[in-house]
N, C-alpha and C positions, 0 to 999 in steps of 0.2 A: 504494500500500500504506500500511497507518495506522504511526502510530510506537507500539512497543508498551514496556510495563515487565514485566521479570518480576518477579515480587514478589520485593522484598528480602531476604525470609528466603531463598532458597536460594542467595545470595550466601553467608549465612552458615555455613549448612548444608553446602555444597558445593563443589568446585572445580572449574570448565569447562571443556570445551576447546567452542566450538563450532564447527560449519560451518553453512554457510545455506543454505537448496536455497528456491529460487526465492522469498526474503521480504527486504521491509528490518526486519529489527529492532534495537531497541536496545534492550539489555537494562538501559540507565540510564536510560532517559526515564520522566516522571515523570507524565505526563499522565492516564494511565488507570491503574484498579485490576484488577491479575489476580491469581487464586487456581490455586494446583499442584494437581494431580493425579496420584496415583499407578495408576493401572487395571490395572496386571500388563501383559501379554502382549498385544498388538494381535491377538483373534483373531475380531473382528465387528466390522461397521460403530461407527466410534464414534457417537454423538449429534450431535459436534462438525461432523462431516462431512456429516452431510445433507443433499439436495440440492445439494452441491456437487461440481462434474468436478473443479475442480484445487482443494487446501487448500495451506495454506501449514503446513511443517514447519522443523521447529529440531532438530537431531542435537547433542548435548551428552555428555560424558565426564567421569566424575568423579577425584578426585584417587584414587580405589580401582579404577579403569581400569572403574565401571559405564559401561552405553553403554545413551541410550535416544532415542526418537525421538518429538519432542512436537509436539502439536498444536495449531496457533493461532487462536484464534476469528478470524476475517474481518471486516474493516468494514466491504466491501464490500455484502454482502448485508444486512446489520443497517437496519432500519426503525424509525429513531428516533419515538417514540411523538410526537405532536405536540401539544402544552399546550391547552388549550380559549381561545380567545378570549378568554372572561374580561369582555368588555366591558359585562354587566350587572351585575357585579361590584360592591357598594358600596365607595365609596373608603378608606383607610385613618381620613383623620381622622374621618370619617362613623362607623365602627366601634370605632372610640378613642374618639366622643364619650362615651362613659357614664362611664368615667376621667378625661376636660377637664372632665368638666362637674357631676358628680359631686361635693357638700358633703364628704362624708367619703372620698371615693376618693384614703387615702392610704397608701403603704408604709414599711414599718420595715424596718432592716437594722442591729445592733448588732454592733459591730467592737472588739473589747476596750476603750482607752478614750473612742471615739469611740461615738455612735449619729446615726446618719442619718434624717431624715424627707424623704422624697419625695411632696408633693401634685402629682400628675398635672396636669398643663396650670396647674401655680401657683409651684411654689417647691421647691427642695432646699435641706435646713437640715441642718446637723452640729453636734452641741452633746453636750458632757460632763453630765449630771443628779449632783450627789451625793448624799450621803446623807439629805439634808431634802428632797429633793425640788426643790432648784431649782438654777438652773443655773449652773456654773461657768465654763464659757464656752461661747456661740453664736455663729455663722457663718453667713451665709448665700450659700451656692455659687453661686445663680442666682436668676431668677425668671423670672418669664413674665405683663407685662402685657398682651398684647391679649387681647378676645374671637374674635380671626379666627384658624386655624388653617394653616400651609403647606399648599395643594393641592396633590396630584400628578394629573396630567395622563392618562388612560385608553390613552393612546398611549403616555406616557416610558416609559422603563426604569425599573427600580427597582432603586436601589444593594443592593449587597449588602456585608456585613461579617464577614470572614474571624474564623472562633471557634471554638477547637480544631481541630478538623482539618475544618469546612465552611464553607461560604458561606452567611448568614443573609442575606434582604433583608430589608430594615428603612424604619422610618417615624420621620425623627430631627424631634427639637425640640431648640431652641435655648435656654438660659435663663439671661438676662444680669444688668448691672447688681447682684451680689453685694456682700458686704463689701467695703472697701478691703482688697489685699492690701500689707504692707510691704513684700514680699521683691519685686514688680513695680513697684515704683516709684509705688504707691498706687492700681495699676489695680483695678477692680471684678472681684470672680472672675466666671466664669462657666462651665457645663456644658450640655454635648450628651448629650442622653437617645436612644440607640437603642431603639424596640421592634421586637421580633422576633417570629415566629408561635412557640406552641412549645402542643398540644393537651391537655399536661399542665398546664400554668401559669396561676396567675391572678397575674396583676401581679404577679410576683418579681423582685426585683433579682439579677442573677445575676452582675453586674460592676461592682464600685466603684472608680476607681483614678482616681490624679491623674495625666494625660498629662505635663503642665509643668505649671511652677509657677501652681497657683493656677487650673489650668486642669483641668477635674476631666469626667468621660468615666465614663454609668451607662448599664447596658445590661438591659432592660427585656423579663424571656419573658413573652408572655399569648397567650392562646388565643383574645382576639377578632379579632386580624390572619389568623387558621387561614382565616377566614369567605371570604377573596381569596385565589385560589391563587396570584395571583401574590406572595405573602410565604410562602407554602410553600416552605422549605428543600429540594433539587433532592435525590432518591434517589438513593445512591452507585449506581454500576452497575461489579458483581463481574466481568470475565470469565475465563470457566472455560479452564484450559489444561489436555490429557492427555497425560502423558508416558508414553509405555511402553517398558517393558524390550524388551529387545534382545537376542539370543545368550540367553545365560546368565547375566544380571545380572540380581539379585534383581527384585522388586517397586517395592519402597520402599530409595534408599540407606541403605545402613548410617548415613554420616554423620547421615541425618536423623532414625534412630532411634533414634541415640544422643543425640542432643537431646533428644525426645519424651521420652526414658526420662529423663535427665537433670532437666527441667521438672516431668515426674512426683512423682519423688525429692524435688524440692525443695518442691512443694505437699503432698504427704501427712507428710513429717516437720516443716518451719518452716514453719508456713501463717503468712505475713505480713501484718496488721493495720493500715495505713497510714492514720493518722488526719489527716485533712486541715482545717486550717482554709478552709471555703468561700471560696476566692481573695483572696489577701492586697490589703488595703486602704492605701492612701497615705494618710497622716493632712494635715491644714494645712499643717503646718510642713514636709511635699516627703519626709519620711521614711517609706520603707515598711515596712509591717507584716511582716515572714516569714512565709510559708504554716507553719502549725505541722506535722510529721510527729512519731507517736509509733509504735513499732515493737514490737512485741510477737511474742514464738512463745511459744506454745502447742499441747499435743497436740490440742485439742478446745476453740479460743476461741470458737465458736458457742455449745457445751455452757455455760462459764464465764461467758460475757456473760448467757445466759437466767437461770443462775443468779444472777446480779448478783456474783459473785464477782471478774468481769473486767468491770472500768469503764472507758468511754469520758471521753477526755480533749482538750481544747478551747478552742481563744482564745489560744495561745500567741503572744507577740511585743506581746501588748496588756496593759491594766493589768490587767483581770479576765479571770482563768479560771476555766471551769467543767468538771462532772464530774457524768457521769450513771452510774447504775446502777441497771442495768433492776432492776424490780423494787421497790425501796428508796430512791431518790430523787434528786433533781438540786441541786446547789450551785454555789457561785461563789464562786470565793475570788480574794486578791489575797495575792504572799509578798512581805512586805518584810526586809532582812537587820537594820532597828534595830527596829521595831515590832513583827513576826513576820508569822504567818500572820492573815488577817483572813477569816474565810469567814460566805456569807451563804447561809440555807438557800430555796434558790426551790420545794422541794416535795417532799412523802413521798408514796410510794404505798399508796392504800387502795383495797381492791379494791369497797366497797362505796360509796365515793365514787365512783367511775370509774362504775360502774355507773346511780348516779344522773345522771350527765354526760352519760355515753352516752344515756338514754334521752332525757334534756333536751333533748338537743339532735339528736335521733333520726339520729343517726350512721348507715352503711352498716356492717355490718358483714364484705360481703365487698369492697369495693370493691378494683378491682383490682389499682391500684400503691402504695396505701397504708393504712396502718394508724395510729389515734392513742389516746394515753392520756392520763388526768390526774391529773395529781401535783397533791393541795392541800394546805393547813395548812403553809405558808413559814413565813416570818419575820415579822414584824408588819412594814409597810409603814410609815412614817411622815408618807408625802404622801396614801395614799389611807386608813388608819387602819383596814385590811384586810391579813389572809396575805395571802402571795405563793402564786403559783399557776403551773403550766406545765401547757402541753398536748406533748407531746413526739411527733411524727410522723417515722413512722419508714415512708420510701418507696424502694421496689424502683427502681433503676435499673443501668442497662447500659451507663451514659456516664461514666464515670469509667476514668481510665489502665488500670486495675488491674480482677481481679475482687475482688481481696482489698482494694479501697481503700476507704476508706469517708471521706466527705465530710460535716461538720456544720458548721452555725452556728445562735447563738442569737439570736432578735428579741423585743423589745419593745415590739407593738403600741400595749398602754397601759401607764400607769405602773404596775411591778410586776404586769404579769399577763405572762407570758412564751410563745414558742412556739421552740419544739427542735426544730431539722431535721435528720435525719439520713440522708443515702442510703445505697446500697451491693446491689451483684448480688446482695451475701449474703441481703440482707433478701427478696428476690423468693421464695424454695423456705420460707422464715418463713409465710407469709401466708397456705398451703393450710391453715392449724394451726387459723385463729382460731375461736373460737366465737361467741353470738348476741350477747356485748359486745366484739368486736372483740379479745379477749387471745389471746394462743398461749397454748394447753393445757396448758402446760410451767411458764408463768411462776407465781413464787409470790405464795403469797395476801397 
């Protein structure tokens, strides 16, 4: 018999008594994903049971004396689907080459008062830029001198690396000989680059952080590793349990609908706004940056945001923060308590700017997890003798803690031309809106 988990929540939900009628289970083990069911009244074949003489049942009792009698999916029967071979598969570095090998194939990632440059199969640099445009201080984390790339072998396995709650395989490079570090006793830094398959991504950094000192750990989502199923991320697999009532015991326990109602209550009056800085970064000096949270209730913060009357806020724990508002424009201030506040405008919104943008650059304008605009007319740039500009993209996702979480960070591909990342599940039910230049219909002119 397999070892099962019942999902966590009806631990919390409810109190058990159980008995076991012919299964081993453990209702702590951690190994597989199951989801509850409440079906009423066992009074047709379940689904569950199909083809099967004998099922395996769970009798459980609540702390409200309900009694119901649930049903466990079987491992036995279950025909695990078997991966393809793969063996004509191009190899990872073979599909990476156009990033190794690539003059301009390189990514930005700006972290309040750090910003990061990563050239693919060359070099990761961390360097302050101020106000003239040049630099305050540079680092350089790693590099990468050969032309030859690590092979992996059509036969090995491929490591995988545990991220959020799944296992990525991944295609790591190594990249040595960095600056001397003081704090290691004048060792040279260096950094291990994961990339990971991810079918939405082009070369994003999705994880910046110093493991030890001076020892620095980037994890790289792009969509040309997708190409080999073997760096395809492994599909969770849900299985379904049916519990049903028994006697005269409801449906659905009380306790769990008083959750549900509970849950309810608390999303249609506080809907909570959780702005995240995109994964806190470890600066040189071993110090980490705080994930920034800002916390807002609102009757209607969708309504308010479109408006631009409710601003997103961002970069907290770093020198420069920023703030956007749809609509009206994105800035970057820094506060100090003897100087004051110092804020630098990176772009207003014109609706007949965008519009030329858009066309310029013949944008999609349904595409389907994301949406972009453009803010011009910054602040005078002083390195490039041009406004500042941002493109602010704003993508539907389903992979954050929360539905109500919303994740941003801002990059600086080139000097003073900016790009705003902003996720969140809220953004996805946004998107049905847009018209033939990409805006929700709502937004002002």
């Amino acid at each position: 018999m397999g070892n099962f988990m019942l999902w966590k929540g009806i631990l919390l939900m409810i109190t058990i008594t159980v008995s076991y009628v012919n299964c081993n289970f453990d209702p702590f083990g951690d190994t597989k994903l199951h989801s509850i069911n409440w079906p009423g009244k066992l009074v047709a074949k379940n689904p569950a049971e199909t083809g099967k003489d004998e099922i395996e049942k769970l009798s459980i009792i609540t702390s409200n004396n309900e009694k119901y009698e649930c049903i466990l999916p079987s491992t036995e029967n279950k025909k695990k689907s078997k991966e393809p071979d793969n063996l004509d598969a191009e190899s990872p570095e073979i599909l990476l080459s156009t990033l190794f090998t690539g003059k301009k194939s390189c990514t930005y990632r700006m972290e309040g008062y750090w910003s990061y440059e990563l050239c693919h199969g060359r070099h990761l640099n961390q360097f302050h830029e101020n106000s003239k445009g040049s630099y305050d201080h540079h680092y350089v984390l790693g590099s990468y001198k050969s032309n030859k790339f690590p092979t992996i072998a059509k036969d090995e396995q491929v490591p995988t690396k545990h991220i959020g709650n799944k296992d990525f395989p991944y295609y790591k490079l190594v990249m040595t000989g960095g600056t001397p570090c003081d704090l290691a006793d004048g060792q040279p830094r260096q950094t291990s680059v994961y990339y990971i398959c991810d079918e939405n991504a082009k070369d994003e950094i999705i994880i910046l952080k110093e493991v030890v000192t001076c020892q620095y750990e980037v994890v790289v989502a792009t969509y040309l590793l997708c190409k080999n199923s073997k760096y395809r991320p492994k599909k969770e697999i849900i299985n379904q349990i049916y519990c049903h009532s028994v006697d005269d015991s409801p449906s659905i326990p009380k306790a769990e609908l008083e959750l549900k109602d509970r849950i309810l209550k608390m999303h249609n009056v506080n809907v909570l706004f959780d702005v995240l800085g995109k994964h806190g970064v470890a600066s040189a000096s071993g110090k980490s940056k705080p994930i920034a949270t800002n916390k807002v209730i609102n009757d209607d913060p969708v309504k308010g945001f479109l408006k631009g009357t409710y601003c997103l806020n961002g970069g907290e724990g770093g020198w420069w923060k920023y703030e956007f508002c749809y609509g009206k424009y994105v800035k970057q201030y820094h506060e100090d308590q003897v100087t004051g506040k110092t804020v630098i405008l990176l772009g207003t919104w014109d609706l007949n700017a965008h519009k030329e943008w858009f066309r310029n650059n013949k944008k999609d304008p349904a595409h389907k997890s994301t949406m972009e605009l453009f803010f011009g007319k910054g602040d005078m740039c002083e390195a490039t003798a041009q406004q500042r500009k941002v493109i602010v993209r704003l993508r539907c996702s389903n992979d954050l803690a929360t539905p109500n979480a919303i994740a941003m960070y801002l990059l600086e591909p080139t000097t003073c031309s900016y790009i705003l990342v902003i996720e969140s599940a809220k953004i996805c039910s946004l998107l049905d809106s847009r018209d033939e230049f990409g805006i929700i219909k709502t937004m002002p002119e």
